[in-house]
C-alpha angles and dihedrals in degrees: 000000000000120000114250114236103272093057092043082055097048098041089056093044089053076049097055095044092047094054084043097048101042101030081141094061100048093049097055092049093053087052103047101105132234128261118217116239111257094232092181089068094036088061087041088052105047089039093056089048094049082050085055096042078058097051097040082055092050098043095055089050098052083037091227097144081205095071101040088057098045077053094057095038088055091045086052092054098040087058093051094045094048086040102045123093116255115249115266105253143200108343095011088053098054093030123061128206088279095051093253133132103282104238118212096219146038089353095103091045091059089049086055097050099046088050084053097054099044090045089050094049083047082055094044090053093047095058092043101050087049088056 
């Protein structure tokens, strides 16, 4: 169902303030780089499903519950481990996104909180300027 011309309108206008009013944002989404795919644990993981799709099988044939649900915990954690992002290594694990030392605790707290504060005074203008 295509959009009549008013919503298509709209729709573009809500497009254009979004990319004027958080220009920041966009541009820090478009620099965050990307991380390669750990295929070693993306072949680990499918190959331990494919183990627990096996036992599951199994377990249902010889009729031992047991088995069937080791099968399908195998099968769980083959998925999360194919699905799950790799660990960051060597220079992205001492450095972090500033350039500065990586700091094992409370430093992403204070980044939180920082984004939460500017996004709440961004809030607070807008409502004033629409008043």
């Amino acid at each position: 169902m295509p959009l009549s011309e008013h919503e298509q309108r709209l729709l573009d206008e809500m497009e254009r303030n979004l990319y004027q009013n958080d220009a920041d944002f966009v541009a820090n989404i478009s620099q965050t780089p990307r991380r390669k795919p750990a295929y070693r644990a993306i072949v680990l993981g499918v190959l331990v499903a494919v183990v627990g799709v096996a036992a599951l099988i199994l377990g249902v044939a010889i009729r031992l519950p047991v088995v069937g649900i080791l099968g399908f915990l195998f099968m769980f954690a083959g998925v999360l481990l194919a699905i799950t992002p790799g660990r960051r290594r060597g220079h992205d694990a001492l450095f972090d996104a500033e350039g500065g030392a990586a700091q094992p605790g409370g430093r992403g707290r204070q980044k939180n909180s920082d984004f939460m504060d500017r996004m709440g005074e961004r809030w607070d203008k807008r409502q004033d300027g629409d008043r």
